[in-house]
C-alpha positions as a Markdown table, in Angstrom:
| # | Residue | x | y | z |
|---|---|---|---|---|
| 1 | Unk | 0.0 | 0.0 | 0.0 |
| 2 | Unk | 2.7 | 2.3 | 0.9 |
| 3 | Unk | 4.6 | 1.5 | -2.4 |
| 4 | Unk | 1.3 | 2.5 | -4.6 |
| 5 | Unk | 1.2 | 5.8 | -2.6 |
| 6 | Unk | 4.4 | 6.7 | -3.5 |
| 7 | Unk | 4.2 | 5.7 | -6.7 |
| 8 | Unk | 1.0 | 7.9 | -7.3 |
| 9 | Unk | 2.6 | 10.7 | -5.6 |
| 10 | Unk | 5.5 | 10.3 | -7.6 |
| 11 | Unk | 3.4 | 10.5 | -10.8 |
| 12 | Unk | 1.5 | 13.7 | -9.7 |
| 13 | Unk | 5.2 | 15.1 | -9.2 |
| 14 | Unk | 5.9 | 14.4 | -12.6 |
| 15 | Unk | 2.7 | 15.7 | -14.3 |
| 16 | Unk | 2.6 | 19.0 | -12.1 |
| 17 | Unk | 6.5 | 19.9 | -13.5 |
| 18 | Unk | 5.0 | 19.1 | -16.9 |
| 19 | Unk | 1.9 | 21.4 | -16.8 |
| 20 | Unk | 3.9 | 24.1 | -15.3 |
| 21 | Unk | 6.6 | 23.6 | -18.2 |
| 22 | Unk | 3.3 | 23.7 | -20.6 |
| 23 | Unk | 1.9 | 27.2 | -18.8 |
| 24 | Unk | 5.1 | 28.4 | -20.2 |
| 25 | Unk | 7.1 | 28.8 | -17.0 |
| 26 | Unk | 10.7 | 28.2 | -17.2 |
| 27 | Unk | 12.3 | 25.7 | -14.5 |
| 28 | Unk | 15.7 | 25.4 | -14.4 |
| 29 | Unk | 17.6 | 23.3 | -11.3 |
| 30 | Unk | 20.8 | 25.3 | -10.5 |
| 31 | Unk | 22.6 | 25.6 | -7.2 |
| 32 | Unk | 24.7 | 27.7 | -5.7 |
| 33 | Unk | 28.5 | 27.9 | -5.4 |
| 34 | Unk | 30.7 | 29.8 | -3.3 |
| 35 | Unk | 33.9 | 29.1 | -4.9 |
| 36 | Unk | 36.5 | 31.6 | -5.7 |
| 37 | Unk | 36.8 | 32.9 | -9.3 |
| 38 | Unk | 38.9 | 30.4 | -11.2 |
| 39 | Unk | 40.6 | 31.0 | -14.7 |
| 40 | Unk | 39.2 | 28.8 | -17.4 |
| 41 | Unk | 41.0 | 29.1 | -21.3 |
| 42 | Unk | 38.6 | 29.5 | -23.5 |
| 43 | Unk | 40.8 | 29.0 | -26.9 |
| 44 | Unk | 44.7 | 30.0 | -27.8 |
| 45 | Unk | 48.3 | 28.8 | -26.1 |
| 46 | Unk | 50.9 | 31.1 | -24.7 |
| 47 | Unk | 51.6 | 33.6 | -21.4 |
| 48 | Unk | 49.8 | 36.6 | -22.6 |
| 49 | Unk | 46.0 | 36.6 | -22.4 |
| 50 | Unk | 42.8 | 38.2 | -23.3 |
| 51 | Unk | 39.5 | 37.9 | -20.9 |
| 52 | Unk | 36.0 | 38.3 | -22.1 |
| 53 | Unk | 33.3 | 39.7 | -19.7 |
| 54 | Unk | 30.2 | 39.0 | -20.6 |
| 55 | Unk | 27.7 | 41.8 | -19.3 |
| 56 | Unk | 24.4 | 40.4 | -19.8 |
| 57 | Unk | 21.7 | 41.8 | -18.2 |
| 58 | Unk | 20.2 | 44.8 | -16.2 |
| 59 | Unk | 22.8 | 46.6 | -14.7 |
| 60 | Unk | 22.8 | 46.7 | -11.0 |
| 61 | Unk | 24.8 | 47.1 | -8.0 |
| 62 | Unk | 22.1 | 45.4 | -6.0 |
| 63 | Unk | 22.6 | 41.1 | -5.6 |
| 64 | Unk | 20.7 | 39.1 | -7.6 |
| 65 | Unk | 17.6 | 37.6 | -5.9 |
| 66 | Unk | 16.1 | 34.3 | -6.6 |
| 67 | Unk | 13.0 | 32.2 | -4.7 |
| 68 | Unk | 16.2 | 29.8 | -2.6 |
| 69 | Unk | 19.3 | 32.1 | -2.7 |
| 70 | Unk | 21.0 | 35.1 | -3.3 |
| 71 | Unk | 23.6 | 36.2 | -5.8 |
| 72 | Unk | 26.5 | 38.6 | -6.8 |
| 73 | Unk | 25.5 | 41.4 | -8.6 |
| 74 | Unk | 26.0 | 42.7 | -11.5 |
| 75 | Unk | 28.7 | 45.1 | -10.3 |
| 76 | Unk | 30.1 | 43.4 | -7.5 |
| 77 | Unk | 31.2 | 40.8 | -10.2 |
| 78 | Unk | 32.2 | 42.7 | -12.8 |
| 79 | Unk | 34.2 | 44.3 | -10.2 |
| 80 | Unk | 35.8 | 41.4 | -8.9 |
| 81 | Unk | 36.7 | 40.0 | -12.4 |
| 82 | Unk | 38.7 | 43.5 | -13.1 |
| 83 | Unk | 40.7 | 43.2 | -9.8 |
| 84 | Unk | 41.2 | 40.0 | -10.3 |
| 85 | Unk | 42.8 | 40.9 | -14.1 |
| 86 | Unk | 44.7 | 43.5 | -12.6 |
| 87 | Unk | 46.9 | 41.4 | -10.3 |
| 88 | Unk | 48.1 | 39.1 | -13.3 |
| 89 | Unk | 50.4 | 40.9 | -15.7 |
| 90 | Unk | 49.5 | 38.4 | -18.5 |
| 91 | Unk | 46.1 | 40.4 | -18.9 |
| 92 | Unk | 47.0 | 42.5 | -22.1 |
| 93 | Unk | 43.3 | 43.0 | -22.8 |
| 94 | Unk | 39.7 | 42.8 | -22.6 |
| 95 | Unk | 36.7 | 42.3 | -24.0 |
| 96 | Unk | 33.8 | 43.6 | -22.6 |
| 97 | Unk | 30.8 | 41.3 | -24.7 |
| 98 | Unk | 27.8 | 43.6 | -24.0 |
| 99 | Unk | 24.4 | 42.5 | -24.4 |
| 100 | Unk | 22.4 | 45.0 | -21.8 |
| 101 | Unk | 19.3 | 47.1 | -21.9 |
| 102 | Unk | 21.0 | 49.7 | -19.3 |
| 103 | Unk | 19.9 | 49.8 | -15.7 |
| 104 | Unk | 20.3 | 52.4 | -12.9 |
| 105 | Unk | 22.5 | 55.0 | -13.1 |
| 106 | Unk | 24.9 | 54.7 | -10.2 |
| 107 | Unk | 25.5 | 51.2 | -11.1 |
| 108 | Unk | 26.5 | 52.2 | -14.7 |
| 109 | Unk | 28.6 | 54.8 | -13.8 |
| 110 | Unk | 30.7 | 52.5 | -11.1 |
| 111 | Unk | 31.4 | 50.1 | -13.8 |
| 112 | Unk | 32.1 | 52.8 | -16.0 |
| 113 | Unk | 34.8 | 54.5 | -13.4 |
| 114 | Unk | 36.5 | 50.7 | -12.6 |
| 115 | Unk | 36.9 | 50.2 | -16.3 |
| 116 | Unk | 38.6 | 53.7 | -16.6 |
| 117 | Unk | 40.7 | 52.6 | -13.5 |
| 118 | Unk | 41.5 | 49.3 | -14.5 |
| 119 | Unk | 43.5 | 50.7 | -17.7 |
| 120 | Unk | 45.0 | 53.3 | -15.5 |
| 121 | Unk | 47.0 | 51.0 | -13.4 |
| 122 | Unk | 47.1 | 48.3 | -16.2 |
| 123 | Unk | 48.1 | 50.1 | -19.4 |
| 124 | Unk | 45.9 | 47.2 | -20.8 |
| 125 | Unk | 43.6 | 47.7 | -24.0 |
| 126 | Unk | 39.7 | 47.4 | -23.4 |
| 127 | Unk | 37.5 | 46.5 | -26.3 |
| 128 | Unk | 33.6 | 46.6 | -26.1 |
| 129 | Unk | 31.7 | 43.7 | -28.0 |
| 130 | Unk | 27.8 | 45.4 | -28.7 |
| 131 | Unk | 25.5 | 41.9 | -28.9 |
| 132 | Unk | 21.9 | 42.0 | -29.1 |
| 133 | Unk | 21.7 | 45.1 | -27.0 |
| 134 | Unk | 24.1 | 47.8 | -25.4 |
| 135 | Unk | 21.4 | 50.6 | -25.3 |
| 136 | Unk | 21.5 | 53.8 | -22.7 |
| 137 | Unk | 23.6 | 51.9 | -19.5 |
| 138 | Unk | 25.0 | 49.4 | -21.6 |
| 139 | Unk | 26.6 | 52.1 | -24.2 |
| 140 | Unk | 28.1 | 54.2 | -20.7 |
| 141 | Unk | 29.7 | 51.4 | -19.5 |
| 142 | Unk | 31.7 | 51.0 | -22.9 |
| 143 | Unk | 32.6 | 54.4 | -23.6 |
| 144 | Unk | 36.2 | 53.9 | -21.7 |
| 145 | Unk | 37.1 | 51.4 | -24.4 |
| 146 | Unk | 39.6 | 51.7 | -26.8 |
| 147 | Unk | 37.4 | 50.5 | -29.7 |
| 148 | Unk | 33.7 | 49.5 | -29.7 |
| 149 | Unk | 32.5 | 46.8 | -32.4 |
| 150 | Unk | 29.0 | 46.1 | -32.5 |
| 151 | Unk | 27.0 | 43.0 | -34.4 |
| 152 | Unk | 25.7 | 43.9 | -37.6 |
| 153 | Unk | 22.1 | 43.2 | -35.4 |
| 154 | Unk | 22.8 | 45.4 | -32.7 |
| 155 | Unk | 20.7 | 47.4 | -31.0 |
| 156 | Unk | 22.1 | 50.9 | -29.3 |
| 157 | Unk | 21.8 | 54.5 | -28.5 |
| 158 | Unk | 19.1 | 55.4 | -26.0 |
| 159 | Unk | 21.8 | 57.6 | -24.7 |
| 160 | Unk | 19.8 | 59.4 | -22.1 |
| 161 | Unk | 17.7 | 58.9 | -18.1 |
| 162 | Unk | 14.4 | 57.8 | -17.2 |
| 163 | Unk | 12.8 | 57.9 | -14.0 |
| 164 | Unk | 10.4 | 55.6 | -12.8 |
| 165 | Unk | 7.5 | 56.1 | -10.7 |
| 166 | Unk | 4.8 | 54.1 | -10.3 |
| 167 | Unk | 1.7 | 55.9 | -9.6 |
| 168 | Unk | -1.7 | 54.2 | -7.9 |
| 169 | Unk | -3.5 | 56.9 | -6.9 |
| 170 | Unk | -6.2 | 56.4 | -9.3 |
| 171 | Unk | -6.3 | 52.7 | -8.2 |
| 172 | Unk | -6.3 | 53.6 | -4.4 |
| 173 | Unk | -9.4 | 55.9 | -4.7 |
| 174 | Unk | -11.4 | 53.3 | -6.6 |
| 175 | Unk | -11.0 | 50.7 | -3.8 |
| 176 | Unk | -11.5 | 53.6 | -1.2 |
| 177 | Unk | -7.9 | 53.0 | 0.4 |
| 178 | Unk | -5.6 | 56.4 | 2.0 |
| 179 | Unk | -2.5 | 56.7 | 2.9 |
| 180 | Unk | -2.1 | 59.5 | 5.5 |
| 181 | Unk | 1.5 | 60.9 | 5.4 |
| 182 | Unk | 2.7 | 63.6 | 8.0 |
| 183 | Unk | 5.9 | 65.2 | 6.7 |
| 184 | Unk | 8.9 | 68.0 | 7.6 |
| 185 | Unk | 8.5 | 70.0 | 4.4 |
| 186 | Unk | 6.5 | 70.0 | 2.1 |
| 187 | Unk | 8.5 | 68.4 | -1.2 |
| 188 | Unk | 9.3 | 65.5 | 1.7 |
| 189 | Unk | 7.4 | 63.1 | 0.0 |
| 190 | Unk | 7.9 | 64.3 | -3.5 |
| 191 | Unk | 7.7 | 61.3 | -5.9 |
| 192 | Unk | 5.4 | 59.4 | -3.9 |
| 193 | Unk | 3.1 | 56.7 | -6.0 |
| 194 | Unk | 0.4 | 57.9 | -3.5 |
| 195 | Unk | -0.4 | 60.7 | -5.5 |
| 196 | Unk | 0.5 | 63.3 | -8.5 |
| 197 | Unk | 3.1 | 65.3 | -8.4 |
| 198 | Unk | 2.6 | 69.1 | -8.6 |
| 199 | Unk | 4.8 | 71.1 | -11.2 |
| 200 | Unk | 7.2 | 72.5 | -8.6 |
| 201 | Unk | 8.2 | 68.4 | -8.5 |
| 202 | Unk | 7.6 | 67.7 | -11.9 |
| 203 | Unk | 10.5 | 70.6 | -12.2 |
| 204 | Unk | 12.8 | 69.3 | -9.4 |
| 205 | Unk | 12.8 | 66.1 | -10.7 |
| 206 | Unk | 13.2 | 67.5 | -14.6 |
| 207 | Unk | 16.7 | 69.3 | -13.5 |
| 208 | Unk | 17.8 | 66.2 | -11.7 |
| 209 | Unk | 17.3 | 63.6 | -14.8 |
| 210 | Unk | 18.6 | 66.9 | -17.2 |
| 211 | Unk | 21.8 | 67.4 | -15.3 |
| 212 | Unk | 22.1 | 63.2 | -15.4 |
| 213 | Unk | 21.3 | 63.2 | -18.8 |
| 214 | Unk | 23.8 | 66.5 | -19.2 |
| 215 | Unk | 26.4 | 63.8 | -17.2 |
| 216 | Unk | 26.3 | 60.6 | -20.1 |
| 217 | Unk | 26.4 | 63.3 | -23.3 |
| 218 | Unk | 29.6 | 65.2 | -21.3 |
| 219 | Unk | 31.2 | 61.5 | -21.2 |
| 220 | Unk | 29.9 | 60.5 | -25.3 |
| 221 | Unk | 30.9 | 63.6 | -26.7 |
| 222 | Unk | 34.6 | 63.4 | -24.3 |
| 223 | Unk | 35.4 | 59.9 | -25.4 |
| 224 | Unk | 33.6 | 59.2 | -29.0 |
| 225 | Unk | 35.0 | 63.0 | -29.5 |
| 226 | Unk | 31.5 | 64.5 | -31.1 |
| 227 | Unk | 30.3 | 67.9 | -32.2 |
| 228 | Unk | 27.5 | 69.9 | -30.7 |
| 229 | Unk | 25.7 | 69.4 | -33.6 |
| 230 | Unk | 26.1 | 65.7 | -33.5 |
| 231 | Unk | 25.6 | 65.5 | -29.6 |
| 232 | Unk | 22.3 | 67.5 | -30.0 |
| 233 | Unk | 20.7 | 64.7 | -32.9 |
| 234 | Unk | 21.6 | 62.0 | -29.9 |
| 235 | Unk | 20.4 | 63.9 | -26.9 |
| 236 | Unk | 17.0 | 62.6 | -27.9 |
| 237 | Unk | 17.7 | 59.3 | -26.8 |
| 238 | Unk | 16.7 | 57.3 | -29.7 |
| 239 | Unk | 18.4 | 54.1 | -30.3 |
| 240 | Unk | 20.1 | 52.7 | -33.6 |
| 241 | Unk | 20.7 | 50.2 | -35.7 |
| 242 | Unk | 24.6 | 49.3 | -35.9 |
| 243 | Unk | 24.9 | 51.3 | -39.6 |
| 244 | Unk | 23.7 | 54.1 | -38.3 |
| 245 | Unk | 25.9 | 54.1 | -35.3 |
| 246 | Unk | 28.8 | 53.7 | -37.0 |
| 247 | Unk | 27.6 | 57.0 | -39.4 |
| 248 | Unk | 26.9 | 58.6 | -36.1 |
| 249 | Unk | 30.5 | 57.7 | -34.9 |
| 250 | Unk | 28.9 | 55.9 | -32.3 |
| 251 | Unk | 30.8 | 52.8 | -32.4 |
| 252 | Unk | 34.2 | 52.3 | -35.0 |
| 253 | Unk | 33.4 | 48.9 | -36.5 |
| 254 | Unk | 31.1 | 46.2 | -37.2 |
| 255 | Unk | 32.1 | 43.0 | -36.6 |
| 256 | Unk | 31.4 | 39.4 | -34.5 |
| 257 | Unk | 32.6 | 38.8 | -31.0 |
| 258 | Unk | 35.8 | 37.3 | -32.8 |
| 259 | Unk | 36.4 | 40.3 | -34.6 |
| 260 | Unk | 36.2 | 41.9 | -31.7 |
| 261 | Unk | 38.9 | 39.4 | -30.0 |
| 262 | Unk | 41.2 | 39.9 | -32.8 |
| 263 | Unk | 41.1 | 43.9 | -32.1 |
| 264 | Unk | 41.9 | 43.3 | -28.6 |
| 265 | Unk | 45.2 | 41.3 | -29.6 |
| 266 | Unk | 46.1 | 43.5 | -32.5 |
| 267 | Unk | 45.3 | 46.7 | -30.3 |
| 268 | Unk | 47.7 | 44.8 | -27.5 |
| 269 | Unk | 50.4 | 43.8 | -29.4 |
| 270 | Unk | 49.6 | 39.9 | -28.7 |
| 271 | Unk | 49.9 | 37.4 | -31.2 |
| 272 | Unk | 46.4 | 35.6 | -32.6 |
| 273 | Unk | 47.0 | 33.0 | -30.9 |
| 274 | Unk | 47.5 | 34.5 | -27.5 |
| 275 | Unk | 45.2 | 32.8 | -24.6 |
| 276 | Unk | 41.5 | 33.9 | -24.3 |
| 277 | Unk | 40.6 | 33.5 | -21.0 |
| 278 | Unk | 37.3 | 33.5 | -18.5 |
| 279 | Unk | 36.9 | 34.0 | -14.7 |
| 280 | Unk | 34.2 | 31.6 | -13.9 |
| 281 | Unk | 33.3 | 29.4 | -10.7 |
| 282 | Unk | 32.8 | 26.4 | -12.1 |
| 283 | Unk | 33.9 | 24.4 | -15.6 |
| 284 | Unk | 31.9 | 23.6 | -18.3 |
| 285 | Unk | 32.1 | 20.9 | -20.8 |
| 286 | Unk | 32.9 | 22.0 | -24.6 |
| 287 | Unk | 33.4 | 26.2 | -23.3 |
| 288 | Unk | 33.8 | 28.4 | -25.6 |
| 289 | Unk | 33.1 | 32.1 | -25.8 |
| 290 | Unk | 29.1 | 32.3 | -26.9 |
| 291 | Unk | 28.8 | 30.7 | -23.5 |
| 292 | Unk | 25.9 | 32.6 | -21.9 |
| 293 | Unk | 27.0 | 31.5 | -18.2 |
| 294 | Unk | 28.6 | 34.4 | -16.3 |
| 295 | Unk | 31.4 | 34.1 | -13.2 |
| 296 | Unk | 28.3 | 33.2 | -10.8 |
| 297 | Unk | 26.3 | 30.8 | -12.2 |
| 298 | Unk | 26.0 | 27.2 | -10.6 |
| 299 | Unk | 28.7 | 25.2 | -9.6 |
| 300 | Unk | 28.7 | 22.0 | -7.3 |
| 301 | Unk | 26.6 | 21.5 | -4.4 |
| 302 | Unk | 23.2 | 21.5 | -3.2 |
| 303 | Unk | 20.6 | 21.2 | -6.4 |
| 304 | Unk | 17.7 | 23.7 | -6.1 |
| 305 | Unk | 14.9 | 24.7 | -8.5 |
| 306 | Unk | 14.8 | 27.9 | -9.4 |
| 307 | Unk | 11.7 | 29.5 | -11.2 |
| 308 | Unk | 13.7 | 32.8 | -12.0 |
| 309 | Unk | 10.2 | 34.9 | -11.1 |
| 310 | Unk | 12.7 | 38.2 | -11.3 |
| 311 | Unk | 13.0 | 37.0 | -14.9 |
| 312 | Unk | 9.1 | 36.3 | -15.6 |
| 313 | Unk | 8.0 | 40.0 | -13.9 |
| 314 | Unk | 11.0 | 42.4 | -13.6 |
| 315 | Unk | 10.3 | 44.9 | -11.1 |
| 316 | Unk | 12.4 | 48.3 | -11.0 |
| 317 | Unk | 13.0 | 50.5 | -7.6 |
| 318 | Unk | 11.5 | 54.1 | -7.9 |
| 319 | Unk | 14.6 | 55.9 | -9.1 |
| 320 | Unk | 16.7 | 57.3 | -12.0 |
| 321 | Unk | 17.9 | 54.8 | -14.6 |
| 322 | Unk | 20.2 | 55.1 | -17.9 |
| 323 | Unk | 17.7 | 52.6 | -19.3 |
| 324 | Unk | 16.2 | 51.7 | -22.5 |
| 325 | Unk | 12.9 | 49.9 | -21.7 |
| 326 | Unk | 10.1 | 49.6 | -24.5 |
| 327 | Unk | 6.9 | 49.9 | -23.4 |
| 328 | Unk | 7.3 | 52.4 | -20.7 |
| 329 | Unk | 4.4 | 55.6 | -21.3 |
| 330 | Unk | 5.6 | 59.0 | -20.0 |
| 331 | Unk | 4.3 | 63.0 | -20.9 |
């Protein structure tokens, strides 16, 4: 009797995975490691090496959240991969293989000032690889580079800041729910989602995202060396196609990721067949450099399912992003 219950309650186990799976849900089993960053060689022989960074993803200094653990940032490992370059003089160069929609702009603009540092007290040539996507955050962070190559497919541009703020005013009256606030001054609360903001705010706010905004096209038109005239065609924050970026002077080639490798050698004075190297925390079978899986995914231990809800319904803090995110309405 016990053996059929089990059995039955193993098959339930089986078909609810399934009919989640169907509902479209994605469940991956992972765990957690928290081993040191190892080096893994990617392709090439010799001393001198290249590393690739993938940056994949919003950028944020916060850790990353799951259902069963928490993870390094963004930032923190980014971070940690740099320092971790900079202590082994074999590290002539690297990559940077962007694929990033932007994300807030203090977290941008660290990444952006350890890139500028690392090359400082390396002398070592940084090349940024556009993918998919290096819009508004993801362009910032690559503007210390040496040479940027993007994918003929490549999305960028956005060069520009959005705030955020959810508003539920409208929502709260209709279900007959307050929120009483009692405050110091009167522009305490300002940006609240409790209600609208009046156009001394709307102003305040306007002069913080214009002198943010005023921040990123100081940095463009210092490193990509652009005109007025040019600076003022991006200050709308559009994005482009990789053709038009390159008219725009925007980026200085297009190319694949192994074009881009090749730059970073050629730019370094390395041979082509100089190492190309990863920090990672685990190995993987058959690794190569189109490997999505970034310093902190799994290693050994502990299996866990993770449903990746941050992935399914991305929620962003009230704040001031360099972001380029489709579907947001604003006046």
């Amino acid at each position: 009797m016990e053996k059929s219950h089990l059995f039955k309650a193993s098959l339930l186990g089986i078909a609810a995975v399934l009919v989640t799976s169907c509902a479209g849900i994605n469940i991956r089993i992972t765990s957690r490691s928290e081993e040191p960053l190892k080096e893994y060689t990617l392709e090439g022989r010799g001393r001198e090496k290249v590393l690739l960074i993938p940056v994949r993803g919003l950028i944020s200094d916060a850790p990353e959240r799951s259902l069963l653990a928490n993870r390094p940032g963004m930032v923190e490992e980014i971070v940690a991969e740099l320092r971790k370059a900079q202590d082994d003089r074999n590290v002539k160069a690297v990559v940077l293989e962007i694929n990033s929609p932007g994300g807030s702009t203090t977290g941008s603009d660290i990444l952006y000032h350890e890139i500028e540092r690392f090359k400082e007290k390396t002398n070592a040539k940084v090349v940024a690889a556009f993918m998919d996507l290096a819009a508004s955050g993801g362009y910032y962070i690559a503007l210390p580079a040496d040479l940027i190559v993007a994918d003929p497919t490549a999305v960028t541009g956005s060069i520009g800041v959005i705030m955020i703020t959810p508003k539920v005013a409208g929502l709260m009256e209709k279900i007959g729910v307050a929120v009483e606030v009692t405050k110091s001054g009167s522009e305490k609360d300002m940006g609240s989602p409790f209600r609208t903001s009046t156009p001394e705010e709307q102003k305040i706010l306007q002069e913080l995202i214009g002198n943010l905004a005023g921040r990123f096209l100081s940095l463009v038109a210092k490193h990509r060396k652009l005109d007025s005239e040019s600076l003022a065609g991006i200050s709308t924050a559009r994005i482009y196609g990789s053709e038009e970026a390159l008219l725009l002077k925007l980026v200085d080639r297009i190319g694949y990721l192994d074009d881009a490798l090749a730059d970073a050698k050629h730019l370094a004075g390395l041979a082509n067949d100089a190492k190309v190297i990863v920090y990672r925390r685990t190995k993987y079978p058959n690794d190569n450099v189109y490997n999505p899986s970034s310093a902190w995914d799994p290693g050994t231990g502990l299996s866990l399912i993770d449903l990746h809800i941050q992935e399914i319904l991305p929620v962003l803090a009230p704040g001031f992003y360099y972001l380029w995110m489709p579907g947001m309405t604003g006046k």
